[in-house]
N, C-alpha and C positions, 0 to 999 in steps of 0.2 A: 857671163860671169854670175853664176849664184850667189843668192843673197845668203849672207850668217841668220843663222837664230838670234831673235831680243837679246835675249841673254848672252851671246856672245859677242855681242856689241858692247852690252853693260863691259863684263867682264875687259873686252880688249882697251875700252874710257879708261875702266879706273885702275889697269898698268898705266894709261898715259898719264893718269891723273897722280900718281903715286911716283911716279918720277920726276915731276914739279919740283922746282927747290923755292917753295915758299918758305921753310921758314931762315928767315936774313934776318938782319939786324935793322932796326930796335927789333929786341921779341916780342916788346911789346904793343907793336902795329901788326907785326907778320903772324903771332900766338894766334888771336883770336880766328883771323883769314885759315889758318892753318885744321884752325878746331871744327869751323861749321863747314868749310870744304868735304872735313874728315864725316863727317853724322851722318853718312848715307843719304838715305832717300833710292829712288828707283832712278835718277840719273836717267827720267825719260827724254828731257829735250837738247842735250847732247846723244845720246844714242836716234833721236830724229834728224840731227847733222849729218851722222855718219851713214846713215839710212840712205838719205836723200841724194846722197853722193853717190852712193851706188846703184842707185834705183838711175840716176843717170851716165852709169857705166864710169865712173870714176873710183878707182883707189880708195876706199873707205878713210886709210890710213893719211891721206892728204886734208882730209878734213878733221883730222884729230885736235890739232890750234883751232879752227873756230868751233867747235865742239867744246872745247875747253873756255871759250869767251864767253860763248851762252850758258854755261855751268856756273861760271864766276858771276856774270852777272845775276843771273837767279839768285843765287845766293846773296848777292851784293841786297839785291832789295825783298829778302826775307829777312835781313838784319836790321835794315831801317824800317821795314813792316813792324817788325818784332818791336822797335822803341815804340814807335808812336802805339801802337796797340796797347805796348806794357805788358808783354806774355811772358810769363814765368819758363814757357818749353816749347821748345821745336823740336819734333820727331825724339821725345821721350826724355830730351834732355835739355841742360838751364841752357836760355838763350844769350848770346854773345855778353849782353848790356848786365845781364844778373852774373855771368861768373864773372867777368870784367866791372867793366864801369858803365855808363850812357857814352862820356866820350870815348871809349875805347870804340864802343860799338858804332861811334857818329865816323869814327877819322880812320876806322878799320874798312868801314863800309864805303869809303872815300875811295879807298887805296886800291881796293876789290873792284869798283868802277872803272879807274884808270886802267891797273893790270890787264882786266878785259879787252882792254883795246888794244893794250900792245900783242896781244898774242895773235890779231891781225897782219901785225910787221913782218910774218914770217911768210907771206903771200907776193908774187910780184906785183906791178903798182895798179895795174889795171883793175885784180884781182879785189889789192887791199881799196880800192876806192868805192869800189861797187859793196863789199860787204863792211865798212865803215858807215859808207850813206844809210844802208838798211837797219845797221845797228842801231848811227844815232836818231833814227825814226822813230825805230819801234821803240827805243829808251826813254824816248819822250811821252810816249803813248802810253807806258806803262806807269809813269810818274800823274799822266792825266787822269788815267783811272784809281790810282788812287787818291787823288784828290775829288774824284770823284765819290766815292767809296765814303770820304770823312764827307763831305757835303751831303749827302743821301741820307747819315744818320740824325741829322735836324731837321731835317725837310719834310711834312706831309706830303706833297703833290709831287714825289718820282710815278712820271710813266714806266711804261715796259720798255718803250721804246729807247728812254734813257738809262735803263736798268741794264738793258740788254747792249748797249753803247760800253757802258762802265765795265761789262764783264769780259767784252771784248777787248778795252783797252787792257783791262789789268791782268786779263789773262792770255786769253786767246792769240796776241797778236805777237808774243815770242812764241808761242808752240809754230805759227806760221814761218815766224823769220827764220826760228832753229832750222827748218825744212826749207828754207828758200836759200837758206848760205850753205848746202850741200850742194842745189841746184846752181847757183851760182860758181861754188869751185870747179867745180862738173862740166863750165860753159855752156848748157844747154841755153836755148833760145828764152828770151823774156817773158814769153808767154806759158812756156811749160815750166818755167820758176813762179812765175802767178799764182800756177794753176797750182803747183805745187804747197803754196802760200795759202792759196783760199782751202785747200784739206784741209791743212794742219790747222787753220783760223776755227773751221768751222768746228771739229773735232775738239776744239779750244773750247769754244761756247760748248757743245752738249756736253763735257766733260765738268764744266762752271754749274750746270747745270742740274747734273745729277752731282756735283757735292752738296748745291742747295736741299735736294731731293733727298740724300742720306742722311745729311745734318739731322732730319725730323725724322725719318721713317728708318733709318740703316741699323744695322747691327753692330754694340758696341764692341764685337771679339771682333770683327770684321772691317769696319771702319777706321779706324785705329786715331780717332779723335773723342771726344765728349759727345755722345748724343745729346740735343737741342743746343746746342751752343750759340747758334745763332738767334734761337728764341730768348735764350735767357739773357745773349745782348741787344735786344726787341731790334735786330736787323733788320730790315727788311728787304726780304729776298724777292727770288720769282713767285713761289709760294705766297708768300705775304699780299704782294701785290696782286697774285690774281682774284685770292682769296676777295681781298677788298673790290676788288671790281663785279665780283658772282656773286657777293654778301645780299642778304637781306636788311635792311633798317638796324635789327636787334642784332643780326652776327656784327656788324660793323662797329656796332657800338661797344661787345666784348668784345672784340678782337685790338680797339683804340685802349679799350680799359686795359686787359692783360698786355700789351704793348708799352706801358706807362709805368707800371710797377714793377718792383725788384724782389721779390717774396725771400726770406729767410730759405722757404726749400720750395726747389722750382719745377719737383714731379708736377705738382695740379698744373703746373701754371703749362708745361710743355704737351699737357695732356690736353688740357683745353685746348690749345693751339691746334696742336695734332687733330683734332676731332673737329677743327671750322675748316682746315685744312682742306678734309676728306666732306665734310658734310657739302661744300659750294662748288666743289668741283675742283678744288684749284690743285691739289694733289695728280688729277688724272691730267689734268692741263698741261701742268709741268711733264709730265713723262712723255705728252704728245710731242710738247717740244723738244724736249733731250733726243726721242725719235725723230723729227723734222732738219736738226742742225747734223744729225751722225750721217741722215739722207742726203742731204746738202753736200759735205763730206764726203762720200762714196759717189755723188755724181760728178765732183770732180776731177776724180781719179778712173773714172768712164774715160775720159776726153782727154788724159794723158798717154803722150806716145810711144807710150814704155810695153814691154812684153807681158803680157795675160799673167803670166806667173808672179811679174814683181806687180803687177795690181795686185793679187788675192795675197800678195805678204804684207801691204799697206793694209790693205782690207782687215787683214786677220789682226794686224795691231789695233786698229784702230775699236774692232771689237772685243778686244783681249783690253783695249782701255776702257771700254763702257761695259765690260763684263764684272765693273763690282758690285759686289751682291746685295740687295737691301736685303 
């Protein structure tokens, strides 16, 4: 069975997703679910459910319901992202809490979690047990890392090692499960759902990885966020952190100082950054890494027992995902 083209996976999602009858009554619980469903995005990790389904000789089409669970849930916690942040925009426009209200966006983002689950119901029991368990894991993993996340921005002393913990929690470890509940509809053995797991994990982190990377060095028509955004919320990223660990006495001590301040206009201040960045190494650091996890990644997908062809279509996503451009 040949694999579809990315895009023909997008494409065949968001007929499923468009036949949803989310908007019910109250409209206004169901409105807001209905609006940030609707805002696009590139719908990568449902199109990795459907993938992973066929990569182990299952019906794409069978995986369409938990494809749709991991859609809603993303969503669900970029709408609670979005409060606690306070972002005026998600993918170019107002986010739930600003065209709504905060609770529209607390008891919307409720409703979105639940839903999620039921769209499991549509699996026999075996099925919906084993992709429930994995759900309510990784959904916990994802709430860890973001408490991670707000913990890390008072903190002096985050290692890499907890940095790299956080990113995997908050990011990484749905891009695996989106890829492990295709392997699971599929029945393949636990092992080649694993493995399947530890890809999409690791492709998770180098993809976390090079946002941190674009954030400071990317190109603003290309990027399609704020260049330094993460400098001007003195985050610290991988960047930051390697930066302070290669620093010199004198970079450490501008790099605390610009890290402390909120400057009226924050060109100098992202420039400075950008230039301890590059001066300590920590710039080329990062890219070895984003290299190391995309490695990690592709030797996964060695050791799965699937046919040479559907490896290089993993392959070619996985580098069509790390192919954005600084």
């Amino acid at each position: 069975m040949p694999m579809l083209a990315i895009e023909q996976y997008q494409k065949h999602f968001l007929e499923y997703l468009q036949q949803q009858e989310i908007r019910r009554q109250p409209q206004n619980l169901y409105e807001p679910i209905d609006y940030i469903l609707g805002l696009g995005g590139k719908r990568m990790r449902p199109v990795l459910t459907l993938m992973a389904a066929e990569i182990f000789d299952c019906d794409f089409r069978q995986a369409l319901p938990a494809a749709m669970a991991v859609e809603v849930f993303h969503n669900f916690s970029l709408v609670h992202d979005d409060i606690m942040d306070d972002a005026p925009l998600r993918r170019g426009k107002e986010t739930v809490h600003e065209r709504w209200n905060l609770n529209a966006g607390i008891l919307s983002g409720d409703a979105m979690l639940i839903l999620a689950y039921q769209y499991f119901e549509q699996y026999r029991p075996e099925i919906f047990r084993d992709l429930a368990k994995l759900f309510s894991k990784t959904a916990l993993e994802v709430c860890e890392g973001q408490q991670w996340d707000v913990d890390f921005e008072t903190r002096e002393d985050v290692t890499i090692p907890e940095y790299l913990k956080m990113i995997e929690y908050k990011t990484a470890v749905l891009v695996g499960a989106a890829m492990k509940m295709g392997a699971i509809i599929a029945e393949t053995s636990e092992d080649q759902a694993q493995l399947i797991y530890d890809f999409g994990s690791n492709l998770g982190i180098a993809f976390q990885l090079q946002d941190d990377y674009l954030d400071v060095f990317g190109n603003p028509e290309t990027f399609g966020k704020q260049i330094g955004g993460d400098i001007i919320e003195n985050k610290k990223t991988y960047l930051y952190l390697k930066a302070m660990a290669f620093s010199d006495k004198a970079q450490t001590e501008q790099l605390r100082h610009l890290y402390s301040i909120q400057p009226s206009d924050n060109g100098d201040k992202i420039e400075s950054v950008a230039a301890i960045f590059n001066a300590t190494g920590a710039s080329d650091a990062t890219q070895q890494a984003i290299r190391e996890y995309t490695m990690k990644a592709f030797d996964m997908l060695g050791r799965l027992q699937i046919s040479e062809d559907k490896k290089a279509t993993l392959k070619a996503f996985g580098e069509k995902l790390m192919e954005r451009k600084v």
